[in-house]
Biopython code that builds the backbone (N, CA, C, O; Angstrom):
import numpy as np
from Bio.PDB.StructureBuilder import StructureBuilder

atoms = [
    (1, "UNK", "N", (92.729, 90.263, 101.160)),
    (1, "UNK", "CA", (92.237, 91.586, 101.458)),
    (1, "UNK", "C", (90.744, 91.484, 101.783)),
    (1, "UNK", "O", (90.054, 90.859, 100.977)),
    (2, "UNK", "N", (90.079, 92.091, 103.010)),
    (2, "UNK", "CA", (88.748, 92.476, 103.072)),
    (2, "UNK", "C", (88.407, 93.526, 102.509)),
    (2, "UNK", "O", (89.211, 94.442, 102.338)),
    (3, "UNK", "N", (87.310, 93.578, 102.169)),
    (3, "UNK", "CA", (86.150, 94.225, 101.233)),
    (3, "UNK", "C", (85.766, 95.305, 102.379)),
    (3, "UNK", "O", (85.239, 94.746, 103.341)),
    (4, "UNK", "N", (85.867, 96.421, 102.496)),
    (4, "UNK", "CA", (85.286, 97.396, 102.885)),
    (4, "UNK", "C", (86.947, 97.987, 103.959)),
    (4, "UNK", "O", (87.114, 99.191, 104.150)),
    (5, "UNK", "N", (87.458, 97.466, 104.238)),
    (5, "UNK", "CA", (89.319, 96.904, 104.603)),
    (5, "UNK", "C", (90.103, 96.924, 104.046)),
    (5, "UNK", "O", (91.016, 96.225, 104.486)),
    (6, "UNK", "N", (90.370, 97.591, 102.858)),
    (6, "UNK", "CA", (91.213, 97.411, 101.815)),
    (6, "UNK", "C", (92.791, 97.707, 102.500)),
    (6, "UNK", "O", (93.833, 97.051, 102.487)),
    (7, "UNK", "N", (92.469, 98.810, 102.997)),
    (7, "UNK", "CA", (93.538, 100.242, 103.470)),
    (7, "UNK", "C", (94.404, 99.319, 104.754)),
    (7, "UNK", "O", (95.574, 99.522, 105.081)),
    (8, "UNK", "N", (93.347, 98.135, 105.433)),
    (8, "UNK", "CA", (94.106, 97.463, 106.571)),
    (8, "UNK", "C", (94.791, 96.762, 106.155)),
    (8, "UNK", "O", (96.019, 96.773, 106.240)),
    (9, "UNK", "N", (93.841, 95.727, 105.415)),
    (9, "UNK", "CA", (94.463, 94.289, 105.019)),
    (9, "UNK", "C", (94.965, 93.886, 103.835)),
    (9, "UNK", "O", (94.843, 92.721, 103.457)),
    (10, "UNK", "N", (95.663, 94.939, 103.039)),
    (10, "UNK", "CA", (96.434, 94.597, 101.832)),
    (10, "UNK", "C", (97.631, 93.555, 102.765)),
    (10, "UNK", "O", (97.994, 93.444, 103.937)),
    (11, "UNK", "N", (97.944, 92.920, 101.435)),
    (11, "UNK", "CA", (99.084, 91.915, 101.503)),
    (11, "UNK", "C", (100.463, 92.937, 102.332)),
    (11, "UNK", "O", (100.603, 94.158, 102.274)),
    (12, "UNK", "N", (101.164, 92.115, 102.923)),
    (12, "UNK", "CA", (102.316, 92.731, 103.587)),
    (12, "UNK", "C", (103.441, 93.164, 102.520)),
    (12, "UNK", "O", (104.080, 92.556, 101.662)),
    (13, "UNK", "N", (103.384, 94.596, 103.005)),
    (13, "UNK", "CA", (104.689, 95.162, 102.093)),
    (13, "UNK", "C", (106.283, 93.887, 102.308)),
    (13, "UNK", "O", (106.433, 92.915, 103.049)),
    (14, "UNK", "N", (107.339, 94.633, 101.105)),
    (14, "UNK", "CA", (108.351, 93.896, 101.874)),
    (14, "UNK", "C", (109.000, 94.106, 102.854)),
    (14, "UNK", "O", (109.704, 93.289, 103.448)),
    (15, "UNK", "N", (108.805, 95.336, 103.141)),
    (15, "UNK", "CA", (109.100, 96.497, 104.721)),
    (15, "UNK", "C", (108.925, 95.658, 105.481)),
    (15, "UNK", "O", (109.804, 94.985, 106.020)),
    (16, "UNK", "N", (107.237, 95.537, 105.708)),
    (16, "UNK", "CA", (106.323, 94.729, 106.537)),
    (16, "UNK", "C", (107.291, 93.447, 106.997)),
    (16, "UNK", "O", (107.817, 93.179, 108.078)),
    (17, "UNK", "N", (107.295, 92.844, 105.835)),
    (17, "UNK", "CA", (107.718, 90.947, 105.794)),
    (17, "UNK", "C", (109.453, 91.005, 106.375)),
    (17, "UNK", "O", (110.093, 90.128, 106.956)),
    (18, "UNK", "N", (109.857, 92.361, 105.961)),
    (18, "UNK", "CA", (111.116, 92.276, 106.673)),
    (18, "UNK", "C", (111.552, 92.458, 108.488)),
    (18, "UNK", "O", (112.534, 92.069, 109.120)),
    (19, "UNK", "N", (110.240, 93.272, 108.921)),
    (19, "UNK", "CA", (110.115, 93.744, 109.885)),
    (19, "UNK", "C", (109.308, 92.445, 110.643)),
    (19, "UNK", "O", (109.415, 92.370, 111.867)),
    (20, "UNK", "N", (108.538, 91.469, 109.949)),
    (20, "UNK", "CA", (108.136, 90.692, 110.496)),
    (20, "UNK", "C", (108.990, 89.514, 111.706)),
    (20, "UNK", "O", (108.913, 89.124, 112.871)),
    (21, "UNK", "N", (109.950, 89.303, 110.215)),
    (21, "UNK", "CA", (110.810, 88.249, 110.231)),
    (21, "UNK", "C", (112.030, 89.316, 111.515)),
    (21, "UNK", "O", (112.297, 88.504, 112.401)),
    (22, "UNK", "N", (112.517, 90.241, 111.740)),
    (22, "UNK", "CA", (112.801, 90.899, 112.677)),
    (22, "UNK", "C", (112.451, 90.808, 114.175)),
    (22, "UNK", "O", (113.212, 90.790, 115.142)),
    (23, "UNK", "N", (110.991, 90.750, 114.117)),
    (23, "UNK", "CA", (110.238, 90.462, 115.281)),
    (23, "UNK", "C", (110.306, 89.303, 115.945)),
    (23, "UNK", "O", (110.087, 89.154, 117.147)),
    (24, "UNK", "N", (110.560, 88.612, 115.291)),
    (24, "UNK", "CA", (110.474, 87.065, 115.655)),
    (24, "UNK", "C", (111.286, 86.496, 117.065)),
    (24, "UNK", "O", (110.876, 85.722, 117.930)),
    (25, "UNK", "N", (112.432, 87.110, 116.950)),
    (25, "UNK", "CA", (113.471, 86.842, 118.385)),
    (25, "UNK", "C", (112.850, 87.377, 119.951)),
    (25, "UNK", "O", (112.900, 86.939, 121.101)),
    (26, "UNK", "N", (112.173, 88.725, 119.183)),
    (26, "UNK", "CA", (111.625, 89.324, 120.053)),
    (26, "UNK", "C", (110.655, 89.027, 120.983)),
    (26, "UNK", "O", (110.828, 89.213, 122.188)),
    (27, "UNK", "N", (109.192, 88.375, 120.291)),
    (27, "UNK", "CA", (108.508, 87.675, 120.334)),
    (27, "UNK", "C", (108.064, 86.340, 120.858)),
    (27, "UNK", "O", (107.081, 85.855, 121.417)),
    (28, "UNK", "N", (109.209, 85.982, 120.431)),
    (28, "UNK", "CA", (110.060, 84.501, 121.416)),
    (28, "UNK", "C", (110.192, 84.510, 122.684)),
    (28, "UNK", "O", (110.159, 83.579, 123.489)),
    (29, "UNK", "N", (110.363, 85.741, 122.842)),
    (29, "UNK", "CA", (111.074, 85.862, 124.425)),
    (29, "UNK", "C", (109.457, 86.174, 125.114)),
    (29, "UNK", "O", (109.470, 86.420, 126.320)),
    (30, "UNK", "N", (108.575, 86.175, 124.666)),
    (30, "UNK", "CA", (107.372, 86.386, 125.469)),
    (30, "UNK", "C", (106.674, 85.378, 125.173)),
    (30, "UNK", "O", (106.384, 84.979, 124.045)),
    (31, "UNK", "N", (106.200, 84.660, 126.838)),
    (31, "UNK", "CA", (105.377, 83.545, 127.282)),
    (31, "UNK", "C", (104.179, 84.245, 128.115)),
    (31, "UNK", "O", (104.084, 85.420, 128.471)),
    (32, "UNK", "N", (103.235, 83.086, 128.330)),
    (32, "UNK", "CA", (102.314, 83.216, 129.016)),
    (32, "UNK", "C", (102.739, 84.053, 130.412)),
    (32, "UNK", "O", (102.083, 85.068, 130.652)),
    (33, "UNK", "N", (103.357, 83.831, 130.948)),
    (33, "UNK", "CA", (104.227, 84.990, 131.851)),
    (33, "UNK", "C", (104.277, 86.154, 131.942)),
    (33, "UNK", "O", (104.065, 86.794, 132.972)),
    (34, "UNK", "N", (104.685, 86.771, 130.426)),
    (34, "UNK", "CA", (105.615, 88.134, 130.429)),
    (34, "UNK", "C", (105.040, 88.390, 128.737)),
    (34, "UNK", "O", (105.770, 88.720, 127.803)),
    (35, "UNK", "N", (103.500, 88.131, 128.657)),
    (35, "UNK", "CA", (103.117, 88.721, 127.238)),
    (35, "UNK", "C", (103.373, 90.092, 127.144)),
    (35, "UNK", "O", (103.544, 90.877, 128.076)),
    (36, "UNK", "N", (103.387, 90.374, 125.636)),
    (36, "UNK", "CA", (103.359, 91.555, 125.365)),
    (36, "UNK", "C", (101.614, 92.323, 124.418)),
    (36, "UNK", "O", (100.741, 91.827, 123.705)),
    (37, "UNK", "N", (101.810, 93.288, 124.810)),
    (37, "UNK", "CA", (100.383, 93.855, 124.173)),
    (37, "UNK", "C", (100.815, 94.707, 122.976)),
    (37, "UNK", "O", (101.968, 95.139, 122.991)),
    (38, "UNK", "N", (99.936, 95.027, 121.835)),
    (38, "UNK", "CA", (99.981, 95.466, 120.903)),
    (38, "UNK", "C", (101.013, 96.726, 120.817)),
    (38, "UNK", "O", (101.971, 96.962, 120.081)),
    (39, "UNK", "N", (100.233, 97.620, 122.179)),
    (39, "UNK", "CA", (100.436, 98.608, 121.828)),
    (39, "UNK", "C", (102.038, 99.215, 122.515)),
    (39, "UNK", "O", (102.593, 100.313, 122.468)),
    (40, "UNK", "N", (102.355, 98.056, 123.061)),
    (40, "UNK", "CA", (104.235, 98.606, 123.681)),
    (40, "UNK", "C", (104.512, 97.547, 122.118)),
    (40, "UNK", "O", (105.557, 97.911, 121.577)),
    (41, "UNK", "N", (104.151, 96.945, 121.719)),
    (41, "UNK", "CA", (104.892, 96.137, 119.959)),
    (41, "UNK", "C", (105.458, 97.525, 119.394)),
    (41, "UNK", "O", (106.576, 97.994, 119.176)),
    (42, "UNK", "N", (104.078, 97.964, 119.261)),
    (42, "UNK", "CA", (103.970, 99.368, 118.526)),
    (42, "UNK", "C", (104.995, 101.007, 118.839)),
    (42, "UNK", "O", (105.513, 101.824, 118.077)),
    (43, "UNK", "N", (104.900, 100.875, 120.413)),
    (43, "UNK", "CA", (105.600, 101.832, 120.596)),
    (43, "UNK", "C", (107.412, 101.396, 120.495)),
    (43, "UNK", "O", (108.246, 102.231, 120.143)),
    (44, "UNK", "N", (107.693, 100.273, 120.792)),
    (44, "UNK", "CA", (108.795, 99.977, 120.516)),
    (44, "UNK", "C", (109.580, 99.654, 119.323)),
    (44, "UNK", "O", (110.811, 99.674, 119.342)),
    (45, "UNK", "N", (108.908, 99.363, 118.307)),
    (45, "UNK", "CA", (109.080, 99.748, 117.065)),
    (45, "UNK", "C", (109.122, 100.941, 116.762)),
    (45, "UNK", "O", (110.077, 101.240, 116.044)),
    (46, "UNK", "N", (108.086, 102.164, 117.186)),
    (46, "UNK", "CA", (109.136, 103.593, 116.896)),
    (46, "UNK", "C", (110.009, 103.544, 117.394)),
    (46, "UNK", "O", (110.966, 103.782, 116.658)),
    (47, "UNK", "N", (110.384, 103.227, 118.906)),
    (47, "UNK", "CA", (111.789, 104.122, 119.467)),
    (47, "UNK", "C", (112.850, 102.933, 118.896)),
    (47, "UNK", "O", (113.662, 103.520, 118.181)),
    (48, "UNK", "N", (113.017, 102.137, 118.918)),
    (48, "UNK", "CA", (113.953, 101.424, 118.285)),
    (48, "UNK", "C", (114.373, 101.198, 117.093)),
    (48, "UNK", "O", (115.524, 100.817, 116.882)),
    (49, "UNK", "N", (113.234, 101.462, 115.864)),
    (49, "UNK", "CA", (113.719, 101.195, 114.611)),
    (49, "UNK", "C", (112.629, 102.401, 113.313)),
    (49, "UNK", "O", (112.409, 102.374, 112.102)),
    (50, "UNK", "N", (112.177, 103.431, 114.624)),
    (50, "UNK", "CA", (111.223, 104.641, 113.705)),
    (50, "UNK", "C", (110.510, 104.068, 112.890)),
    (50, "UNK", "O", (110.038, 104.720, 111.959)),
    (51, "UNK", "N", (110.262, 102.801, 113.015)),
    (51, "UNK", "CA", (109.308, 102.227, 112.247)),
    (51, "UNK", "C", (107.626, 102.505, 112.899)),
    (51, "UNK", "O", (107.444, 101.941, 113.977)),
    (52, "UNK", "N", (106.395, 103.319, 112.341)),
    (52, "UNK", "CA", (105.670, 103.441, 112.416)),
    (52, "UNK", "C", (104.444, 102.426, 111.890)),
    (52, "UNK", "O", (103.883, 102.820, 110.867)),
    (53, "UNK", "N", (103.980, 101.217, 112.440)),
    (53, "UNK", "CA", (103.563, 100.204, 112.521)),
    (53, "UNK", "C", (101.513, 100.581, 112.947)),
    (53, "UNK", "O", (101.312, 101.010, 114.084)),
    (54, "UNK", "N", (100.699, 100.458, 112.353)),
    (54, "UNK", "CA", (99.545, 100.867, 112.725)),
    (54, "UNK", "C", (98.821, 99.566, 113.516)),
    (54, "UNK", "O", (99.453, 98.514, 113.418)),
    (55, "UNK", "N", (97.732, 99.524, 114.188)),
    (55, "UNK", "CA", (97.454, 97.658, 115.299)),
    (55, "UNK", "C", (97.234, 97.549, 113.827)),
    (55, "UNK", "O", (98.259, 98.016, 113.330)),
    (56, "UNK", "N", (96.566, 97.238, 113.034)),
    (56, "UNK", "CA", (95.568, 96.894, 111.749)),
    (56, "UNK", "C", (97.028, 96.173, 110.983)),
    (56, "UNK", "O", (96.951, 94.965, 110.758)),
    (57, "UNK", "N", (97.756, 96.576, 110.763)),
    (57, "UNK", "CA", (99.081, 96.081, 110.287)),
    (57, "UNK", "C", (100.086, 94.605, 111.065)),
    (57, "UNK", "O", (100.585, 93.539, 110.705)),
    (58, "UNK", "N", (99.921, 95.497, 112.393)),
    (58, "UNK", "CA", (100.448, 94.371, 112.948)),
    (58, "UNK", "C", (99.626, 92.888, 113.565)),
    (58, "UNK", "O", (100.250, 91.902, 113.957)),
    (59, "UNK", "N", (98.508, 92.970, 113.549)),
    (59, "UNK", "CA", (97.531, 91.852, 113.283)),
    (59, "UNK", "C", (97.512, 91.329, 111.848)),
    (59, "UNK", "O", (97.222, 90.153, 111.630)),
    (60, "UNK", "N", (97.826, 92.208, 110.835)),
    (60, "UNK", "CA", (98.834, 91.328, 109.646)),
    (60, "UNK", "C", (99.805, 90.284, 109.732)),
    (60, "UNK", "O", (99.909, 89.205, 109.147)),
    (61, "UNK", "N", (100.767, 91.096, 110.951)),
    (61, "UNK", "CA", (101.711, 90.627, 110.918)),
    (61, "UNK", "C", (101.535, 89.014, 111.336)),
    (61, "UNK", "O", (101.870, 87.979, 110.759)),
    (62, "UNK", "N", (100.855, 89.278, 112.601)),
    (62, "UNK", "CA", (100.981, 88.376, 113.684)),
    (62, "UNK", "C", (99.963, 87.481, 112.982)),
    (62, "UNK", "O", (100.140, 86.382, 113.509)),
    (63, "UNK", "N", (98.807, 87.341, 111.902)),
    (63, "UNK", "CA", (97.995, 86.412, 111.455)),
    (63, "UNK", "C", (99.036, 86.093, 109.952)),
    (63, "UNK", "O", (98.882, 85.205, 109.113)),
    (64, "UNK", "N", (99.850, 86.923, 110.001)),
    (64, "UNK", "CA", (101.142, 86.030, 108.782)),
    (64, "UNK", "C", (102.180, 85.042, 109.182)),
    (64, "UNK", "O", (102.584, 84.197, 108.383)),
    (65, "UNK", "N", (102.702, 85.147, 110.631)),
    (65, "UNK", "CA", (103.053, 83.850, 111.472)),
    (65, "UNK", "C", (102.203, 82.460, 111.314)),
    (65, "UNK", "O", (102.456, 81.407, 110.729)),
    (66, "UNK", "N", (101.059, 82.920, 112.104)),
    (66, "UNK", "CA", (100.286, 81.794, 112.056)),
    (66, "UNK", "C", (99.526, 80.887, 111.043)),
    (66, "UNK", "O", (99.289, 79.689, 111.197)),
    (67, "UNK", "N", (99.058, 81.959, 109.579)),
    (67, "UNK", "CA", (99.129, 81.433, 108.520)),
    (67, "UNK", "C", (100.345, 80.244, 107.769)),
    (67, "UNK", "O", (100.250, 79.314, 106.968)),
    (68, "UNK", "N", (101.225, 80.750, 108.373)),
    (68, "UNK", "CA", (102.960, 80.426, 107.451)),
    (68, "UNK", "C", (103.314, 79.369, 108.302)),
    (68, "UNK", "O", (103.976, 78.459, 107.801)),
    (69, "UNK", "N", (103.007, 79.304, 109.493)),
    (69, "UNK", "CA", (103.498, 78.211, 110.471)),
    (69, "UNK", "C", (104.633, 78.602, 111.148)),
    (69, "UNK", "O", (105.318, 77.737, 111.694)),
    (70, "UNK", "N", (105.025, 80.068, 111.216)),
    (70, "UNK", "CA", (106.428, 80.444, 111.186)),
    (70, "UNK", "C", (106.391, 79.724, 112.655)),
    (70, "UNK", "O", (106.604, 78.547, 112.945)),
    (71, "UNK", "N", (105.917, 81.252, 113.789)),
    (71, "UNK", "CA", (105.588, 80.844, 115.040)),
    (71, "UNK", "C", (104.271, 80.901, 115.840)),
    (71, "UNK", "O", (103.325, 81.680, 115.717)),
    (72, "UNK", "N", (104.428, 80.029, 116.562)),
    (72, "UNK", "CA", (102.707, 79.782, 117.507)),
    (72, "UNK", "C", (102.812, 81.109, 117.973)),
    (72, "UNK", "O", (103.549, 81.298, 118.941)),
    (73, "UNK", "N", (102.209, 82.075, 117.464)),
    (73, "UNK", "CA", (102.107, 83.283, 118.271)),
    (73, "UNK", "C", (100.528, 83.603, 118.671)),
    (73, "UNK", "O", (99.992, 84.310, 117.819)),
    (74, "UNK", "N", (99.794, 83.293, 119.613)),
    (74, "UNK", "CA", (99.012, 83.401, 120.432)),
    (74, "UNK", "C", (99.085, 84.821, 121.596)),
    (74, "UNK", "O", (99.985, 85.542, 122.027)),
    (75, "UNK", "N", (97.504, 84.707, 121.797)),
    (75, "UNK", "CA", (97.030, 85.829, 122.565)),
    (75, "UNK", "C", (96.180, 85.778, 122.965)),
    (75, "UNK", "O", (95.377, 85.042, 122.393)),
    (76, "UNK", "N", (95.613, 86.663, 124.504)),
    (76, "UNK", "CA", (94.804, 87.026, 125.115)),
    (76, "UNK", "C", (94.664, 88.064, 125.992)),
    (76, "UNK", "O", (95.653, 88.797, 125.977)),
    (77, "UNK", "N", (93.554, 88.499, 126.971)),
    (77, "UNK", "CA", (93.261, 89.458, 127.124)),
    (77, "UNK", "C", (94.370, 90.480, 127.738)),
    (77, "UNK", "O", (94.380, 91.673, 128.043)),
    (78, "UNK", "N", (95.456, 89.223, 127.767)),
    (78, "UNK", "CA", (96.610, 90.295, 128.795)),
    (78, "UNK", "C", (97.991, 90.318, 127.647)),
    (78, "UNK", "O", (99.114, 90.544, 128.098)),
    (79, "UNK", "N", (97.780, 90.057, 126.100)),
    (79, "UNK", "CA", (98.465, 90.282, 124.889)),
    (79, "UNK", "C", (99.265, 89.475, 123.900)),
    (79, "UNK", "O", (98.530, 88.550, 123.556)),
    (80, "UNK", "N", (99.981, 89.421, 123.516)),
    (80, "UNK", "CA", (100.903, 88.301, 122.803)),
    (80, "UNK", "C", (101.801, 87.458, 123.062)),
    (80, "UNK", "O", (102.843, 87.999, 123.431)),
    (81, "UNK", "N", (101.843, 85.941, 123.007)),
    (81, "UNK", "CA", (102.828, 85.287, 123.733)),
    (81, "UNK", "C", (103.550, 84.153, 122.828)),
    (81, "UNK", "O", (102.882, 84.052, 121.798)),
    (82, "UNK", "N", (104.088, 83.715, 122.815)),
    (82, "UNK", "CA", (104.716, 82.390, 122.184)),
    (82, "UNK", "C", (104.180, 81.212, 122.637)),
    (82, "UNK", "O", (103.470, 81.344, 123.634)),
    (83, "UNK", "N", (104.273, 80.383, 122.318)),
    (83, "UNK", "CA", (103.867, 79.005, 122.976)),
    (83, "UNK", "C", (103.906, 78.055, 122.171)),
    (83, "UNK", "O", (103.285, 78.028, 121.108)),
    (84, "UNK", "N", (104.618, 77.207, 122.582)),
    (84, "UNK", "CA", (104.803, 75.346, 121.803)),
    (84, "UNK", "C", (104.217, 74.800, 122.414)),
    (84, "UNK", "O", (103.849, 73.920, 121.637)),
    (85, "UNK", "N", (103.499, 74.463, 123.879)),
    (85, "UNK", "CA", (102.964, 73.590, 124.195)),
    (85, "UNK", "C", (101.618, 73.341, 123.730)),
    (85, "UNK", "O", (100.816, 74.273, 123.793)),
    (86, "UNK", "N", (101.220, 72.123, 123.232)),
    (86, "UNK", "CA", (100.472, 71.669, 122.304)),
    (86, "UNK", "C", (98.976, 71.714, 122.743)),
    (86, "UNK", "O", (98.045, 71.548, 121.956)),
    (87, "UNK", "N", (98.848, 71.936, 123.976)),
    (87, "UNK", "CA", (97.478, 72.520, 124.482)),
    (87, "UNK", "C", (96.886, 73.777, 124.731)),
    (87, "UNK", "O", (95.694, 74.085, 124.727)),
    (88, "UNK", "N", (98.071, 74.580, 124.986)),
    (88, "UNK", "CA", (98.024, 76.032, 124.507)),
    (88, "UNK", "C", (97.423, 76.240, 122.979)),
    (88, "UNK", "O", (96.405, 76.660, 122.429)),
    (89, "UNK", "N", (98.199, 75.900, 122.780)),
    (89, "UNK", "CA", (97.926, 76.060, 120.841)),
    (89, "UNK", "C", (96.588, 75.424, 120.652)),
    (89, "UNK", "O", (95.665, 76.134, 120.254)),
    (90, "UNK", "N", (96.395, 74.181, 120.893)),
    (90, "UNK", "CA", (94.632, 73.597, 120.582)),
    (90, "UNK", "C", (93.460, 74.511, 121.199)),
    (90, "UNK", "O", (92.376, 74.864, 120.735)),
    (91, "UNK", "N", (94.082, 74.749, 122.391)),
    (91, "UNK", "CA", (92.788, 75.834, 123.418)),
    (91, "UNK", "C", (92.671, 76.937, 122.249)),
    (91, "UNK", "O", (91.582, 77.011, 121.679)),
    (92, "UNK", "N", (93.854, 77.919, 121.792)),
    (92, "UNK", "CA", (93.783, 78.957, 120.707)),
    (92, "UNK", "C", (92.659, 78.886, 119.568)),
    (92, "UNK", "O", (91.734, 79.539, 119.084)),
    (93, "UNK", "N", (93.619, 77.164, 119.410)),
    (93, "UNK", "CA", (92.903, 77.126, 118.103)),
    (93, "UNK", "C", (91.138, 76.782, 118.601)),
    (93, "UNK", "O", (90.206, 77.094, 117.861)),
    (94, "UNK", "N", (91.028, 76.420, 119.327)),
    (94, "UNK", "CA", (89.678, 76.023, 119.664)),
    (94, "UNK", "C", (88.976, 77.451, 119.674)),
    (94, "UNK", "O", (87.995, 77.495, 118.932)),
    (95, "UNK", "N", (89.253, 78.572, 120.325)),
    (95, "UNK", "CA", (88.454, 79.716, 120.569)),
    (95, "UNK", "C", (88.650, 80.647, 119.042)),
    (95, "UNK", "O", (87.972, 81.646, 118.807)),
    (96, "UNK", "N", (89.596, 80.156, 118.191)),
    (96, "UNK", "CA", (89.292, 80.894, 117.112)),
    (96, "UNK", "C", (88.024, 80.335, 116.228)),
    (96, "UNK", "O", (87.221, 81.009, 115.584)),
    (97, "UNK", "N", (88.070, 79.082, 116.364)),
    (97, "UNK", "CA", (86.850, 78.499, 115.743)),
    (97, "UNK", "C", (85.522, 78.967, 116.144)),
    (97, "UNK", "O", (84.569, 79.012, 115.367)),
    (98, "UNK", "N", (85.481, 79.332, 117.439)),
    (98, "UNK", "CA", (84.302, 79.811, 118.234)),
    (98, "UNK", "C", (84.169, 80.518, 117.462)),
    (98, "UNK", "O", (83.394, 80.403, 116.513)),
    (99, "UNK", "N", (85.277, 81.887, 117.806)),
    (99, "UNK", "CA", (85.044, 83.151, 117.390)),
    (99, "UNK", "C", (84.289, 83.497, 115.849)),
    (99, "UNK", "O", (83.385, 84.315, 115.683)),
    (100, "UNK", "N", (84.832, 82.764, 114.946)),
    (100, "UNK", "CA", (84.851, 82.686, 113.652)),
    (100, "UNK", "C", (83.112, 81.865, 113.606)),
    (100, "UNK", "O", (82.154, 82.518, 113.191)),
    (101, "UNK", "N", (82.979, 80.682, 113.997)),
    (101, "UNK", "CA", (80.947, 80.123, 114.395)),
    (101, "UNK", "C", (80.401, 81.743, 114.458)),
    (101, "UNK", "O", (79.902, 82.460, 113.591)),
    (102, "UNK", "N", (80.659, 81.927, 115.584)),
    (102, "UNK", "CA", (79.708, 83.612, 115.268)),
    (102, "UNK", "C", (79.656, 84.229, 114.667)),
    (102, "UNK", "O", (78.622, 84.846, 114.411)),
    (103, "UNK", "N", (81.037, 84.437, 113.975)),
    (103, "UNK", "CA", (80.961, 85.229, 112.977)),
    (103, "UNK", "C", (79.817, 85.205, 111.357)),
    (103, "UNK", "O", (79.352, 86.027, 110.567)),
    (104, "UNK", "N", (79.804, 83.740, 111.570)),
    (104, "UNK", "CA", (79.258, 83.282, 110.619)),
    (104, "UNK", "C", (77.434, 82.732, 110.893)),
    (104, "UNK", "O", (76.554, 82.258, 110.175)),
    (105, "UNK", "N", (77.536, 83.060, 112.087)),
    (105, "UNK", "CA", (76.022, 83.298, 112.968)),
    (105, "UNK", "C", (75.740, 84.430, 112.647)),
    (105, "UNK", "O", (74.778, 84.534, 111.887)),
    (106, "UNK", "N", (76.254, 85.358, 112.966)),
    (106, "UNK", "CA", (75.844, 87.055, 112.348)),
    (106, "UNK", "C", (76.044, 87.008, 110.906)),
    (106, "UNK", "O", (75.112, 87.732, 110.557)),
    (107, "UNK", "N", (76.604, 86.663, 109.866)),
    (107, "UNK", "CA", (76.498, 86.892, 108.478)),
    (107, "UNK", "C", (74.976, 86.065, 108.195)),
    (107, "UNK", "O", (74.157, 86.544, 107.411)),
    (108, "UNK", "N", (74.719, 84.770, 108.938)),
    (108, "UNK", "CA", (73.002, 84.108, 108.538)),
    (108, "UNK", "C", (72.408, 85.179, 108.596)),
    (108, "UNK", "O", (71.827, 85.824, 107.723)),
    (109, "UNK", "N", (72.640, 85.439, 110.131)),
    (109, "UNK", "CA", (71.440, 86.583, 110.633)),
    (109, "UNK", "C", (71.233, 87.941, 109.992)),
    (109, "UNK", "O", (70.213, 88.626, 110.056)),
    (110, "UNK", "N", (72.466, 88.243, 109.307)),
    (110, "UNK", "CA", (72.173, 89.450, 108.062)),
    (110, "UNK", "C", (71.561, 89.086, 106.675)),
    (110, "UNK", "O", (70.978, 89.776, 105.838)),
    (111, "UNK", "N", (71.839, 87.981, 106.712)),
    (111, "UNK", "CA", (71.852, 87.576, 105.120)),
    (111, "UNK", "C", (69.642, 87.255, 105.335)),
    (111, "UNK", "O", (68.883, 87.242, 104.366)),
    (112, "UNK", "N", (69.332, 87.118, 106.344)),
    (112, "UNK", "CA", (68.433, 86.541, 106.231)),
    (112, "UNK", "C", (67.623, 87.909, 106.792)),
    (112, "UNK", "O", (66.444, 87.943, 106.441)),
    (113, "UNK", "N", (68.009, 88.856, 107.478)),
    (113, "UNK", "CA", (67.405, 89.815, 107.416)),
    (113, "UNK", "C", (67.361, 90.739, 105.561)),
    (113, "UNK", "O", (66.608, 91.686, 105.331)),
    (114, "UNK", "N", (68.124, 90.273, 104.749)),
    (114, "UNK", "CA", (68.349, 90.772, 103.787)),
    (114, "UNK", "C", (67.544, 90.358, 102.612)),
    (114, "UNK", "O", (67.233, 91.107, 101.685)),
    (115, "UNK", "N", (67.203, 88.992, 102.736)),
    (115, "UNK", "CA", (66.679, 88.234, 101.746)),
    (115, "UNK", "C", (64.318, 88.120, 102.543)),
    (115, "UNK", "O", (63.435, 87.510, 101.942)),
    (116, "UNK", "N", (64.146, 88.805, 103.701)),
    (116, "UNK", "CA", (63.321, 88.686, 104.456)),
    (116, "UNK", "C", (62.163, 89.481, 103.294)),
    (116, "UNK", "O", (62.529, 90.371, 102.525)),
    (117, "UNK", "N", (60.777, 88.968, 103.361)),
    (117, "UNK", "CA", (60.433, 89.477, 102.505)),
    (117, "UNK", "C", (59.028, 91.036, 102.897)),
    (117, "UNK", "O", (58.403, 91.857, 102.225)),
    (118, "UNK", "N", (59.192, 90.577, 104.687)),
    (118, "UNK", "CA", (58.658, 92.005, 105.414)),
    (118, "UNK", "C", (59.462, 92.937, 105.387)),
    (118, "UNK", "O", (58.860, 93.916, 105.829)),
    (119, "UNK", "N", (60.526, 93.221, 105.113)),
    (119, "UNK", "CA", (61.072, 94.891, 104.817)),
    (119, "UNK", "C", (60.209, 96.050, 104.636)),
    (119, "UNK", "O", (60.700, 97.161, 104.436)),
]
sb = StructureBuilder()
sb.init_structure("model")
sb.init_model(0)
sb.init_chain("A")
sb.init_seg("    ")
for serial, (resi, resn, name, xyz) in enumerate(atoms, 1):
    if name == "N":
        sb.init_residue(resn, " ", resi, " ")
    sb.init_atom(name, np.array(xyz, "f"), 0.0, 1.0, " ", f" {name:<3s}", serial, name[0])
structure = sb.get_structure()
């Protein structure tokens, strides 16, 4: 759970984990080709199973795959895709590392505006 995030990132209900494991066939069927974006995930989960799914949840979902090893489920600017090929997946993993360096570039850069002793 994040700290100020509580309400997003609690642990997955068993709803959630059931609906996860549901998704999975689905999910499969989308490649670099024919990704899917959050927000038809979302709408198709109401009309098909009235399941009301919030993005904040389903970026649960989809970072509980990749945690678990279930499936390579990857994304970009054009949405969610599957992928086994092993350079797909390294490129991913490579830009999450980026992403995550900055992240941790902006926590210095707060922490050191915080600890600064001109305030």
């Amino acid at each position: 759970m994040i700290k100020g995030h509580e309400i997003e990132t609690f642990d997955l209900t068993q709803k959630e984990l059931g609906l996860a494991m549901r998704l999975i066939p689905y999910l499969k069927q989308k490649t670099k080709d024919n990704p899917v974006q959050s927000k038809d995930i979302i709408k198709g989960l109401k009309e098909k199973w009235g399941y009301d799914l919030k993005p904040e949840r389903l970026r649960k979902i989809v970072n509980f795959y990749r945690t678990n090893s279930i499936i390579p489920i990857l994304s970009n600017s054009t949405g969610y895709f599957v992928s086994y090929d092993k350079t797909d997946i390294e490129t991913f993993g490579s830009s999450m590392v980026s992403r995550s360096n900055s992240i941790m570039c902006a926590v210095i850069g707060l922490q050191r505006i915080a600890y600064r002793k001109d305030k």
